[in-house]
C-alpha atoms as an extended CHARMM CRD file, in Angstrom:
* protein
*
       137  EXT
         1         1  UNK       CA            103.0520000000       80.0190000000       56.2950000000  PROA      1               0.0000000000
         2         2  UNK       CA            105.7880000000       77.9500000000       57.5010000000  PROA      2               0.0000000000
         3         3  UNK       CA            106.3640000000       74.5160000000       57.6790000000  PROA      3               0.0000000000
         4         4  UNK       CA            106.0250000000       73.1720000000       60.8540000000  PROA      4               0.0000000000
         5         5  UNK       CA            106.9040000000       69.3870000000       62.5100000000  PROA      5               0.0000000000
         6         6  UNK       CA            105.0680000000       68.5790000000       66.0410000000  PROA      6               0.0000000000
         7         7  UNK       CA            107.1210000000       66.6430000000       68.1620000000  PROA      7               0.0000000000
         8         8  UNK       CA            106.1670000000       64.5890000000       71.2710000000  PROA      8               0.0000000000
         9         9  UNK       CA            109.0350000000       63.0640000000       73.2020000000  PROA      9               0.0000000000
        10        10  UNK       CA            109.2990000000       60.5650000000       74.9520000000  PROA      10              0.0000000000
        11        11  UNK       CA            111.1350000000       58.2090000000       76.6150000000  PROA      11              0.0000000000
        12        12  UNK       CA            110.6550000000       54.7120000000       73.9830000000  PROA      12              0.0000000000
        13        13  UNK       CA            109.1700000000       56.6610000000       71.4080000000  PROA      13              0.0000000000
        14        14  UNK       CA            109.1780000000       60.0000000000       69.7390000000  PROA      14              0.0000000000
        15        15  UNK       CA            105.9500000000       61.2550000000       67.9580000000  PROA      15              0.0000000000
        16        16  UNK       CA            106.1560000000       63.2300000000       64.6360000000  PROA      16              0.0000000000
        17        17  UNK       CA            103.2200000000       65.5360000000       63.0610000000  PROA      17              0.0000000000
        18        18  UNK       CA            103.7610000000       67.4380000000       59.5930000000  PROA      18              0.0000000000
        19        19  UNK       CA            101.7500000000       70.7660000000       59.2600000000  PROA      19              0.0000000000
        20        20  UNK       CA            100.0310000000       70.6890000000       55.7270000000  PROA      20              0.0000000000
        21        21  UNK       CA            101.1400000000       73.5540000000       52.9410000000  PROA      21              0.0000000000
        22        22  UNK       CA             98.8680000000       76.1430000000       54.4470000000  PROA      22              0.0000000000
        23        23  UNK       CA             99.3660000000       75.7320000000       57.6460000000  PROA      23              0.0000000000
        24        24  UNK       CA             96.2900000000       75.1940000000       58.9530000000  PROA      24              0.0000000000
        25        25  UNK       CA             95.8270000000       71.5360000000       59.4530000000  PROA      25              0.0000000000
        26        26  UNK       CA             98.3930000000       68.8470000000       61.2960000000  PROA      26              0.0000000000
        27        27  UNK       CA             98.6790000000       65.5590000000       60.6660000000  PROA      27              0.0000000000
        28        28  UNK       CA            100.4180000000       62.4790000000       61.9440000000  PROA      28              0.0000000000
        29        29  UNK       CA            103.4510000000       61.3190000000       60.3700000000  PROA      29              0.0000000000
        30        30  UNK       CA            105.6370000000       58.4970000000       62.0170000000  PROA      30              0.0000000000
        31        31  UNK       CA            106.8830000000       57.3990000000       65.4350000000  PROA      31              0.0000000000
        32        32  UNK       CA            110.9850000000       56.9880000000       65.9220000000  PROA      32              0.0000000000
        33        33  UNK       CA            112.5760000000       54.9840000000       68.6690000000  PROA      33              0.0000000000
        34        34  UNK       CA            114.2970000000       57.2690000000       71.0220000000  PROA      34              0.0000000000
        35        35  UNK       CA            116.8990000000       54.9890000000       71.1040000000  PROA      35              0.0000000000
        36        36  UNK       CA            117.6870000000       55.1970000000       67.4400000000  PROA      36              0.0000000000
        37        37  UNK       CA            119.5230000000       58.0730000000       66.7270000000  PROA      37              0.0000000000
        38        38  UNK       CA            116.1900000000       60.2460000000       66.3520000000  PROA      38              0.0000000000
        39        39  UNK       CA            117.7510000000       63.2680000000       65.6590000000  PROA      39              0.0000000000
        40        40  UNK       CA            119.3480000000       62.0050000000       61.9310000000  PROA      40              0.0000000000
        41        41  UNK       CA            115.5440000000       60.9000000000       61.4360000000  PROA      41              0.0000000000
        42        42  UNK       CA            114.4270000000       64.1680000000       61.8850000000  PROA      42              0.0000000000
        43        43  UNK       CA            117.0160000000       66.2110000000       60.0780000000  PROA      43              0.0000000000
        44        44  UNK       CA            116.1020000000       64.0630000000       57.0280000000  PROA      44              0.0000000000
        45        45  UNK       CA            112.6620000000       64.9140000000       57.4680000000  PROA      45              0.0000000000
        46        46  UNK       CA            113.6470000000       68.6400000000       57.5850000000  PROA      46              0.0000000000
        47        47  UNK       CA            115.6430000000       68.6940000000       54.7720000000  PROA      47              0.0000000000
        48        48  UNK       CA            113.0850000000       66.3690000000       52.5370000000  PROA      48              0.0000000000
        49        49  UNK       CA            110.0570000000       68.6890000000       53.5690000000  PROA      49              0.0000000000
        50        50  UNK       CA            111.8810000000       72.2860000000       53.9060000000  PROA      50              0.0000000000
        51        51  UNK       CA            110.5760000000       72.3690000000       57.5200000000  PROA      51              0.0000000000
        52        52  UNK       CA            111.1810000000       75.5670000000       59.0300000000  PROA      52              0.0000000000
        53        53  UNK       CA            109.7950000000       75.3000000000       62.6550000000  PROA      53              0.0000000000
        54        54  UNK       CA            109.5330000000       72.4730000000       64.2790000000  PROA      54              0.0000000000
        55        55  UNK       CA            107.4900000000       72.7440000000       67.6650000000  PROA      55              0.0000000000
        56        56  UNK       CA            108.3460000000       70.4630000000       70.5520000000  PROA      56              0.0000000000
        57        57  UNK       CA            105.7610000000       69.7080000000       73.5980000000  PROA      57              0.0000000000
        58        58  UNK       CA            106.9810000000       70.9410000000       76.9550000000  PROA      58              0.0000000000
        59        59  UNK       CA            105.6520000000       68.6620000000       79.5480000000  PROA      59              0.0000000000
        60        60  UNK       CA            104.1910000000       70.4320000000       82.4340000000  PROA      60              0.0000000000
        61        61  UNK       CA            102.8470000000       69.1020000000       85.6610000000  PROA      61              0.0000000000
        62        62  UNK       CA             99.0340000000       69.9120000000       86.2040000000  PROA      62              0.0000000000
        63        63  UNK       CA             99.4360000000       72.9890000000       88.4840000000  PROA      63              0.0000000000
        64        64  UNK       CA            102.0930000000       74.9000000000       85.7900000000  PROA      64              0.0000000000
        65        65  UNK       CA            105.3990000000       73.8620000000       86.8570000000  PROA      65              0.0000000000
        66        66  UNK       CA            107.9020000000       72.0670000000       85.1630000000  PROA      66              0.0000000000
        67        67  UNK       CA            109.7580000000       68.3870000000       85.9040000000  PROA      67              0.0000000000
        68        68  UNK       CA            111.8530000000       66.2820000000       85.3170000000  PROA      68              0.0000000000
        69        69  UNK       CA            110.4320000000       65.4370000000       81.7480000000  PROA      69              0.0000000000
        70        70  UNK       CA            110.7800000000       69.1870000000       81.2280000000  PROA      70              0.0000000000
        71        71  UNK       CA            114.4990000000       69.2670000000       81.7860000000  PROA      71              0.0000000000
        72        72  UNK       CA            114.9240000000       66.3530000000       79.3760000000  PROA      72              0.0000000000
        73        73  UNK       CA            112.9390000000       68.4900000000       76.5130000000  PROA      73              0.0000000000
        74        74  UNK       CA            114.8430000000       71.1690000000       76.7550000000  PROA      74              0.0000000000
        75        75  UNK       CA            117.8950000000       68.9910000000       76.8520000000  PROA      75              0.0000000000
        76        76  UNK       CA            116.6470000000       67.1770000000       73.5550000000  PROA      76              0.0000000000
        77        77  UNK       CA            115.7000000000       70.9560000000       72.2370000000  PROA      77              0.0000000000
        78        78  UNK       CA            119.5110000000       71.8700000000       72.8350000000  PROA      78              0.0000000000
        79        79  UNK       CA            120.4760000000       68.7980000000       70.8150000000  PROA      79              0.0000000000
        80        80  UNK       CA            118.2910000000       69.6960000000       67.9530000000  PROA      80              0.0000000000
        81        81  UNK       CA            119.1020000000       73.2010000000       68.1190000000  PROA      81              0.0000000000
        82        82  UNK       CA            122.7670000000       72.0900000000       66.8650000000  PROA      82              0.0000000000
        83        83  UNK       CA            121.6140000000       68.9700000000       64.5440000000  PROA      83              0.0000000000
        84        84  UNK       CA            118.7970000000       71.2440000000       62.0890000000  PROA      84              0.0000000000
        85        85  UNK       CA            119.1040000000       74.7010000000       60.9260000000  PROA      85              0.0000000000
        86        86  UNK       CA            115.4180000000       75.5980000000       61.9270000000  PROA      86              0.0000000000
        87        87  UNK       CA            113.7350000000       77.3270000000       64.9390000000  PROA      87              0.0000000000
        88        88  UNK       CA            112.8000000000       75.0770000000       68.0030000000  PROA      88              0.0000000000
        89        89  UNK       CA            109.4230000000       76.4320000000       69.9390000000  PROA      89              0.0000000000
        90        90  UNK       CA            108.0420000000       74.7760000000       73.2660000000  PROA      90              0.0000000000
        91        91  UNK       CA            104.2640000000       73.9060000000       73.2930000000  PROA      91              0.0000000000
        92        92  UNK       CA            102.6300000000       73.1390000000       76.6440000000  PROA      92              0.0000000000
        93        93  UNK       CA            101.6080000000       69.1060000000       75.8820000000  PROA      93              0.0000000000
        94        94  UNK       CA             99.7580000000       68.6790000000       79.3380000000  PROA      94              0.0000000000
        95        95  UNK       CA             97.0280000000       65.8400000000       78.1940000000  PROA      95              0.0000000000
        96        96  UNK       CA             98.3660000000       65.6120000000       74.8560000000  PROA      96              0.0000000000
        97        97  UNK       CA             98.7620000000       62.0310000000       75.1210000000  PROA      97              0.0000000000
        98        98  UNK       CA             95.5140000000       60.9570000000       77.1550000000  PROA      98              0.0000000000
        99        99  UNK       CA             93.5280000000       63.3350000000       73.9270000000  PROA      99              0.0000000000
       100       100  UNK       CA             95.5350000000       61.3290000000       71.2920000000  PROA      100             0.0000000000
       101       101  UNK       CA             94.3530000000       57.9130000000       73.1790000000  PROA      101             0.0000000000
       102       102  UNK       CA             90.7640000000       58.8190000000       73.7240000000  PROA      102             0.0000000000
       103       103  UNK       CA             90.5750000000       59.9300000000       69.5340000000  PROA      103             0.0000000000
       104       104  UNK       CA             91.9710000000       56.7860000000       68.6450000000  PROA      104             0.0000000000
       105       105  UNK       CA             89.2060000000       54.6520000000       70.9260000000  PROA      105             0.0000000000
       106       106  UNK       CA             86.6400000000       57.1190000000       69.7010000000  PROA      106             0.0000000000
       107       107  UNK       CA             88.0670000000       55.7880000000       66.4630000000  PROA      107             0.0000000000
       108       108  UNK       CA             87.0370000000       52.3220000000       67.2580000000  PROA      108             0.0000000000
       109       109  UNK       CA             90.9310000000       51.3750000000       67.2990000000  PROA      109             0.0000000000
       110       110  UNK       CA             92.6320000000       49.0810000000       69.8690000000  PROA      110             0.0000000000
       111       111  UNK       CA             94.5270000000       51.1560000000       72.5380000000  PROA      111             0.0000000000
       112       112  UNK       CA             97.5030000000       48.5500000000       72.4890000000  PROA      112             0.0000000000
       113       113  UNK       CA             97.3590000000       47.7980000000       69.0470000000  PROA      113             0.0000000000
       114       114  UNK       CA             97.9150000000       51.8690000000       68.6260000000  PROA      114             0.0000000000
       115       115  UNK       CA            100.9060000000       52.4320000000       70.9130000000  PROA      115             0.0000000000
       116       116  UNK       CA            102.7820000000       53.0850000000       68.0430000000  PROA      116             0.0000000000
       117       117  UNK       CA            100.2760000000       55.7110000000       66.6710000000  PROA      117             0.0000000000
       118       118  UNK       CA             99.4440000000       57.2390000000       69.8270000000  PROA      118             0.0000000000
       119       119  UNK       CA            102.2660000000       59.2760000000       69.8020000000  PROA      119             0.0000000000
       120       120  UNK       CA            102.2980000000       60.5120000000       66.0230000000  PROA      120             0.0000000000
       121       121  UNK       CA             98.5510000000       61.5110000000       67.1700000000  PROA      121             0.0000000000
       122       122  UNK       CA             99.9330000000       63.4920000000       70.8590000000  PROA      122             0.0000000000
       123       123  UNK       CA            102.3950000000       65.0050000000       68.0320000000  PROA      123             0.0000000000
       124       124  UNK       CA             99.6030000000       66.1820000000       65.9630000000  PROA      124             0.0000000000
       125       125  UNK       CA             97.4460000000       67.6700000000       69.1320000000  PROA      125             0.0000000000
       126       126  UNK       CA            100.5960000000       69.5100000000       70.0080000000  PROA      126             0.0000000000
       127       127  UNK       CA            101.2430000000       70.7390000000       66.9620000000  PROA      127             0.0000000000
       128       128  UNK       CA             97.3320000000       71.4170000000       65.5530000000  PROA      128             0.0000000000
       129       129  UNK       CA             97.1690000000       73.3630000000       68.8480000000  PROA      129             0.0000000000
       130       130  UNK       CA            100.1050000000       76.0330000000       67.9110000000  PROA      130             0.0000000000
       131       131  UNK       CA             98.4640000000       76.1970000000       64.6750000000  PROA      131             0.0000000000
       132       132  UNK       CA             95.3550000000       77.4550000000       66.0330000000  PROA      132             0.0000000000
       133       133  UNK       CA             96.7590000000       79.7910000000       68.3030000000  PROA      133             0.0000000000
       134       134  UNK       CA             98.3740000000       81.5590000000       65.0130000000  PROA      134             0.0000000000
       135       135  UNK       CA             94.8310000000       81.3020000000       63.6020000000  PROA      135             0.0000000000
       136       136  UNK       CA             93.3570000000       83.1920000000       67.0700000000  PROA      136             0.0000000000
       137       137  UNK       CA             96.4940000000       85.7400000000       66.4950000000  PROA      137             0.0000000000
């Protein structure tokens, strides 16, 4: 199985998720600042972890069709593309987020206290849901 990083963009902050050895499971891992040179983050994370996929949510408007946050993903996809030698796959993220927030309440943890984590989790719920369509496959 390979080893896969879940990303969830966004504008402030960029969500990261590491796939465990088997691929089966995904778990959080950190948030970057978009504005801090993100990409050098995560080609150090590829590198450190031998990441060979990483798998990027594609926002999506409710009815299917793609927006503005769309065009910047696959700008950001085209920027990783040439920064890591790895594939690049789009995973529909509608909801990701508002799953990732309800979790962490369900969790009994503060929603602004967790603005940092909420988007390592949204990068976990995009990424634990390619790894179950693999499983399904």
């Amino acid at each position: 199985m390979k080893k896969a990083l879940g990303i969830d963009l966004g504008d402030v902050r960029i969500g990261l998720a590491m796939s465990d050895d088997l691929g089966m499971l995904a778990h959080p891992l950190e948030t970057l600042r978009a504005d801090e040179k993100p990409l050098e983050r995560i080609a150090q994370i590829i590198e450190r972890d031998k990441v060979e996929i990483i798998i990027l949510g594609m926002p999506r408007n409710m009815n299917g069709t793609y927006g503005p946050a769309a065009e910047k993903a696959r700008a950001f996809a085209g920027r990783l593309k040439t920064a890591v030698k790895c594939e690049v796959r789009f995973w529909d993220e509608r909801l990701s987020t508002v799953a990732a927030g309800k979790a962490l309440q369900a969790s009994g943890r503060n929603s602004k206290k967790s603005r940092p984590v909420i988007d390592q989790v949204a990068a976990q719920f995009i990424l634990q849901g390619y790894l179950d369509s693999l499983a399904l496959s």
